[in-house]
PLY file of the C-alpha trace (Angstrom):
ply
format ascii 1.0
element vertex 325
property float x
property float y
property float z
element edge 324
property int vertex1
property int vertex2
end_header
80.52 100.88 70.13
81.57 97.36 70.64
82.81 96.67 67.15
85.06 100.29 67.72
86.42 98.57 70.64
86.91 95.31 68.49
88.60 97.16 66.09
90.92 99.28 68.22
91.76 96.50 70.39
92.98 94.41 67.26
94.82 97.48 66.33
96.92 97.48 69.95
97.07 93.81 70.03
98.99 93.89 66.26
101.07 97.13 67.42
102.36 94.89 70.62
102.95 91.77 68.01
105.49 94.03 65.98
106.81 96.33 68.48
107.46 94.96 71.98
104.64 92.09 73.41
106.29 89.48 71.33
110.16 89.21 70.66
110.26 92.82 70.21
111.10 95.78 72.86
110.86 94.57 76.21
108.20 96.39 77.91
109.42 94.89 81.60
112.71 96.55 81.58
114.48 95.36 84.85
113.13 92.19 84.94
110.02 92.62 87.17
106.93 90.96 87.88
104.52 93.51 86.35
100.99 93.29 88.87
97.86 94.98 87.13
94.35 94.45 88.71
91.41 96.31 87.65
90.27 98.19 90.82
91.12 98.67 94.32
90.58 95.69 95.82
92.53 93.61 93.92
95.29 96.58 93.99
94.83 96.83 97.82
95.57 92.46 98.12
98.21 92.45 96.20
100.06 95.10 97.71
99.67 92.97 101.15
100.23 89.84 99.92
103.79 91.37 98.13
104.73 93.31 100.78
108.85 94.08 100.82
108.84 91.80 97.85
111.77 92.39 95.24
111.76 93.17 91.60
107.81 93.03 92.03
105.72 96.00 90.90
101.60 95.98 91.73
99.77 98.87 89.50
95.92 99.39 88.99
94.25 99.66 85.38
91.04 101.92 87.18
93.61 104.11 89.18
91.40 108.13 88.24
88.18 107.02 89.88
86.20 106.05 86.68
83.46 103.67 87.33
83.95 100.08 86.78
80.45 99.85 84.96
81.30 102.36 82.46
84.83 102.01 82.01
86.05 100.86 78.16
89.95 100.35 77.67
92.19 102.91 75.80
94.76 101.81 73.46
97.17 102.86 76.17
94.90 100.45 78.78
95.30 97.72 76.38
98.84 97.84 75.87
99.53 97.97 79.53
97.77 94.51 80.32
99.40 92.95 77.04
102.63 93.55 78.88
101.93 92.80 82.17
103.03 89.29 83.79
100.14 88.66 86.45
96.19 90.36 85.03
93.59 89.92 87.98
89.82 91.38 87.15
86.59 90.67 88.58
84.96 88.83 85.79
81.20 90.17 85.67
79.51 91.79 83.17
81.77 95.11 83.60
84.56 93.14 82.14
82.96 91.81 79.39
85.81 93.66 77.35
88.73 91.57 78.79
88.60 88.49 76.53
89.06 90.57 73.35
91.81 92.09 75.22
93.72 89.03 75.74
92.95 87.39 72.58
95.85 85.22 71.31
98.25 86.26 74.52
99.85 83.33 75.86
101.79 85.65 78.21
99.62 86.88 80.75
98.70 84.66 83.34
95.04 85.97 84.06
93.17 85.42 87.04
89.08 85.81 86.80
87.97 86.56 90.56
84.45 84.73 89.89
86.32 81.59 88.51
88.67 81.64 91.55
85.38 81.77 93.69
83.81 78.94 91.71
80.48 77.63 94.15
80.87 80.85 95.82
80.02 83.12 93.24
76.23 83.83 93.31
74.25 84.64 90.89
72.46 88.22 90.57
69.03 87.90 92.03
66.04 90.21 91.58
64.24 91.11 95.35
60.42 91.91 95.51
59.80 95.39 94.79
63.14 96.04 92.38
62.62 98.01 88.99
63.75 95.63 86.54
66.57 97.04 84.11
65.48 98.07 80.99
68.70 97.52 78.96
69.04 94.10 80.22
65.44 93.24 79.75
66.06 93.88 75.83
69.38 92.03 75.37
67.44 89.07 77.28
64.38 89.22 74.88
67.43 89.17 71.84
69.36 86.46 72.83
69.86 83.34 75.19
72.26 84.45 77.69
74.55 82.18 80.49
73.57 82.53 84.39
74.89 86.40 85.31
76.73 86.35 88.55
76.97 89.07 90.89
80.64 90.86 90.17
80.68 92.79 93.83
82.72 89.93 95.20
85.34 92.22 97.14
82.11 93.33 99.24
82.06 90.26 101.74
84.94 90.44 103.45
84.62 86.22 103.66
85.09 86.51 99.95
88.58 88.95 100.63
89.80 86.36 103.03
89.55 83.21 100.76
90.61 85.57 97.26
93.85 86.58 98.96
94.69 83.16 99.92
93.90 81.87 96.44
95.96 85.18 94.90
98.61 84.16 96.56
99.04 80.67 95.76
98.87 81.70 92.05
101.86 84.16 92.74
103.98 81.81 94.14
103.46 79.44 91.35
104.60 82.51 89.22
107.26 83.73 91.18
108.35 80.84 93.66
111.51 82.64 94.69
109.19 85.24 96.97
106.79 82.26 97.92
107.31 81.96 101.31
107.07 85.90 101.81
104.27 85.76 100.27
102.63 82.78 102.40
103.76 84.81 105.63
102.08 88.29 104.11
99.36 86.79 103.19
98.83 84.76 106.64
99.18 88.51 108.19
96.77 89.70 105.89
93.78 87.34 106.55
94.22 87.74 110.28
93.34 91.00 109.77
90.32 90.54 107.74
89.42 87.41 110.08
89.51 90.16 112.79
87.64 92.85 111.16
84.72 89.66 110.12
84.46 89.09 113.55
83.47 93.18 114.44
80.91 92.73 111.70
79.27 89.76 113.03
79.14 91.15 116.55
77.64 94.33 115.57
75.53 93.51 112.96
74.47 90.74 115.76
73.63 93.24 118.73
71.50 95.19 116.21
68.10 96.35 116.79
67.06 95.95 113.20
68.20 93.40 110.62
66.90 95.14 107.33
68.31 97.46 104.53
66.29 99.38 102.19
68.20 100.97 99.73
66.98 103.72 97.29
69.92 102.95 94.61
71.92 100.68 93.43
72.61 97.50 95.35
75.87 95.78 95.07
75.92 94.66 98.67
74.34 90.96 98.24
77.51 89.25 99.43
77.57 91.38 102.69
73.80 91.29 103.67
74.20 87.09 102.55
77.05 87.34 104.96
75.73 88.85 108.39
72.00 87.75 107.63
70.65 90.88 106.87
67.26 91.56 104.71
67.03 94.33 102.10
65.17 96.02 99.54
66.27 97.68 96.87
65.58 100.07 93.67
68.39 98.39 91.12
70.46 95.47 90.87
74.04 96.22 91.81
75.15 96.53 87.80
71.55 98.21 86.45
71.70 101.14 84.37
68.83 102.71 85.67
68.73 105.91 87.13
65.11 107.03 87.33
62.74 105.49 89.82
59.37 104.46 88.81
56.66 105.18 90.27
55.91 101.28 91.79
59.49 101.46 92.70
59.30 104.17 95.60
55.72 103.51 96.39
56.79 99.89 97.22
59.93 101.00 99.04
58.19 104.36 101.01
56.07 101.66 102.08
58.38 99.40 103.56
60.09 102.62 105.47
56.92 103.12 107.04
56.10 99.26 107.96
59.20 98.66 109.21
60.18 102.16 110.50
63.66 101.80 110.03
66.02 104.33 111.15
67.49 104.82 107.80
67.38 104.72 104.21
70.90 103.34 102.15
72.46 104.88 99.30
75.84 103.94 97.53
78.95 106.24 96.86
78.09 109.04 94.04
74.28 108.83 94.70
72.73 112.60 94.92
70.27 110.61 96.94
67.39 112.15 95.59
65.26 109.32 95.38
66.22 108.33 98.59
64.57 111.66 99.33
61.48 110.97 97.49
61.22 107.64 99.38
61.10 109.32 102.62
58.87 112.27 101.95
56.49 109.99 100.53
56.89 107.59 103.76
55.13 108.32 106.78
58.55 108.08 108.16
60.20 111.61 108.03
63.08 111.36 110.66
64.94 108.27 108.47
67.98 109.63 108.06
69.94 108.55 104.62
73.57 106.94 104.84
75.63 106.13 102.16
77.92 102.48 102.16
81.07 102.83 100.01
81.36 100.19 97.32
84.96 100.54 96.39
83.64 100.88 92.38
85.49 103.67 91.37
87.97 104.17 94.38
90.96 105.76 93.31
94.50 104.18 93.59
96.15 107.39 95.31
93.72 106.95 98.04
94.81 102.99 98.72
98.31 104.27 98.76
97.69 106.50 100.95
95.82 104.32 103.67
92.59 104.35 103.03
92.59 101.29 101.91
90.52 97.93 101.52
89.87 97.29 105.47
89.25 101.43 106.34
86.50 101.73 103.98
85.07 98.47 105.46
85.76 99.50 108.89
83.82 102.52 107.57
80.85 100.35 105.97
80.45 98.91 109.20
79.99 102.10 111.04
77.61 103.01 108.99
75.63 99.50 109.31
76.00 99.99 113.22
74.10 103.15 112.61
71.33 102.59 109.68
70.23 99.17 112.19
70.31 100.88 115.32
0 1
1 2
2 3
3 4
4 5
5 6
6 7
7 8
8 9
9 10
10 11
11 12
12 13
13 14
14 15
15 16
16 17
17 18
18 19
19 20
20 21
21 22
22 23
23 24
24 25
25 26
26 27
27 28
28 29
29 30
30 31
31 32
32 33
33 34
34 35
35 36
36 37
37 38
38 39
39 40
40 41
41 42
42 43
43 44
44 45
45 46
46 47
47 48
48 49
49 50
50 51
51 52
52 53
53 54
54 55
55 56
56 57
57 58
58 59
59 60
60 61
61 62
62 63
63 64
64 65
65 66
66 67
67 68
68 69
69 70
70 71
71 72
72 73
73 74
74 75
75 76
76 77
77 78
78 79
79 80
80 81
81 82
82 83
83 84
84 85
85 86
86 87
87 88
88 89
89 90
90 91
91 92
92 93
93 94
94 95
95 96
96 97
97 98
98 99
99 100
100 101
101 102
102 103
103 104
104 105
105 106
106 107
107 108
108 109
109 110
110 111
111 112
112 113
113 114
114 115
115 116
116 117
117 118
118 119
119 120
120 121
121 122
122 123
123 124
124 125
125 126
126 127
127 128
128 129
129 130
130 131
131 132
132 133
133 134
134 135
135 136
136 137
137 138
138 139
139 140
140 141
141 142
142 143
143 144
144 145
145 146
146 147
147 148
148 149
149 150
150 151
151 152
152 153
153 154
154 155
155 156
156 157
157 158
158 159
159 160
160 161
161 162
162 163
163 164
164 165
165 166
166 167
167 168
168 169
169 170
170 171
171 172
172 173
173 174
174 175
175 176
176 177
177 178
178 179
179 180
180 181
181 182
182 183
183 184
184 185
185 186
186 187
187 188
188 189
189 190
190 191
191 192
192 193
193 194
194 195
195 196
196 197
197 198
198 199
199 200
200 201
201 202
202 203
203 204
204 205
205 206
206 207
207 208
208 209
209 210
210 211
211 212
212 213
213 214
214 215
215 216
216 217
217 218
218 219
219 220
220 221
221 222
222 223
223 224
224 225
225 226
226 227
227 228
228 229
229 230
230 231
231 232
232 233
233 234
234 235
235 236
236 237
237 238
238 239
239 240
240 241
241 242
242 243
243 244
244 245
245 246
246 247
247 248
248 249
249 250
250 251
251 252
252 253
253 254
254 255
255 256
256 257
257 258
258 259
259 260
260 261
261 262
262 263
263 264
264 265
265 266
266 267
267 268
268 269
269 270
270 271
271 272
272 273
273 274
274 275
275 276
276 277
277 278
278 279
279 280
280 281
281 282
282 283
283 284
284 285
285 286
286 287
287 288
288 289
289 290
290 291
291 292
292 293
293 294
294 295
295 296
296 297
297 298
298 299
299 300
300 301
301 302
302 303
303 304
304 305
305 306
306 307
307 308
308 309
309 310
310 311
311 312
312 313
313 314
314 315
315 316
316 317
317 318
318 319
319 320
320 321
321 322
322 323
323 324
């Protein structure tokens, strides 16, 4: 699969070199400053921070509701981020497929949100009790790999404040006729998040219980590191499991029933079922099972039309307000 995507990606990236990237067509008729992020996040700050901006256009590569851990680029993907000006992506594993993309383009300016977070970027950690991924296990054994950091930056809303303000200043470096709109939007912006930080502290605060146990997924490490909050876990935030062991709901049915939490955490798209399992096997039966959003494969229609980056977090945190009683 990867040397497909190798090969197709050289096949765009030749295409653009004769036909329009370089000295060719222009593929930014009108003279705009062409915006792609990945997901909705980025899409989401960069339509605040460019707010009544002109001859500025923000789109988003991820815009059907595809998953950001399975998504590969199309021909018609890779052409669209060969002739964009500004290219912002997360920078985990997920993107692994974004320096073959950009091979031997001096155009795009492209921002990595993990190198823009530098010390704050934390590396993915594996909690007591969480099933170890398979897949990873065996590329490990294969080959000596860097540090893997945790890509879920966009899920601490600390992490949204200082992005946007580091977005921003990159923009106006680009574009420094729209800089000082952009320094007031962006100003607007983190007052907001600033705002909706402060609700999550208080709540999360005032709470009866300050643990998570999540039968999934967990991409949430920069919220819980955020508000103090304990969790356990099935999967990392990026595993490819999907099947619980055995050890893996024994350990976390037991936790349910030492703790006696109120409720058991799922993620977007989970069918829940082993959060089922883990309470039927608990001596906990009234747990009830809650679902955070993660924003991974939120579609761009439903940022432009308002539910956007601080509704679903607004949302996360009635949720939290509910799951710690």
């Amino acid at each position: 699969m990867r040397k497909f995507i190798s090969v197709i990606l050289a096949a765009v990236l030749a295409l653009c070199a004769l036909g329009g990237c370089s000295g060719g067509k222009d593929p930014n008729p009108g003279g705009k400053l062409k915006i792609l992020t990945t997901i909705a996040p980025q899409y989401d700050w960069l339509k605040n921070i460019t707010k009544g901006a002109k001859n500025v256009a923000v789109d988003m590569l991820l815009s059907n509701g595809i998953d950001l851990h399975s998504f590969q680029p199309s021909t018609d993907d890779i052409y669209q981020i060969t002739s964009c000006d500004v290219f912002i992506y997360t920078g985990g594993e997920s993107d692994s497929w974004v320096n073959n993309a950009l091979k031997n383009n001096k155009k795009v300016l492209a921002i990595n949100l993990l190198d823009l977070l530098g010390d704050k970027a934390k590396q993915e950690v594996a909690v007591e009790g969480m099933q170890e991924d398979k897949h990873k296990k065996s590329k490990k054994e294969n080959q000596d790999e860097a540090p893997e950091y945790d890509e879920h930056v966009w899920l601490s809303i600390k992490n949204a404040e200082f992005l946007t303000e580091k977005l921003s200043g990159k923009l106006s470096e680009k574009d420094s006729d729209n800089k000082e709109l952009y320094e007031q939007n962006t100003k607007e912006y983190i007052k907001k998040l600033q705002t909706l930080d402060a609700e999550f502290t208080d709540a999360i605060g005032k709470a009866k219980y300050n643990t998570l146990i999540f039968a999934d997924r967990f991409p949430f490490r920069y919220l819980t590191d955020d508000y103090n909050l304990k969790y356990y876990a099935a999967f990392s935030g990026c595993s490819a499991e999907t099947e619980a062991s055995f050890e893996t709901v024994k350990y976390l049915s037991d936790k349910l029933t030492e703790l006696n939490l109120p409720a058991i955490m799922t993620i977007d798209g989970s069918d829940k079922k082993i959060a089922a399992t883990v309470r039927e096997t608990s001596d906990n039966k009234t747990a009830e099972i809650y679902s955070l959003n993660s924003m991974q494969s939120m579609r761009k229609s439903n940022v432009d039309r308002g539910n956007d980056y601080i509704e679903v977090m607004e949302y996360n945190l009635n949720v939290l307000k509910k799951a710690l009683g």
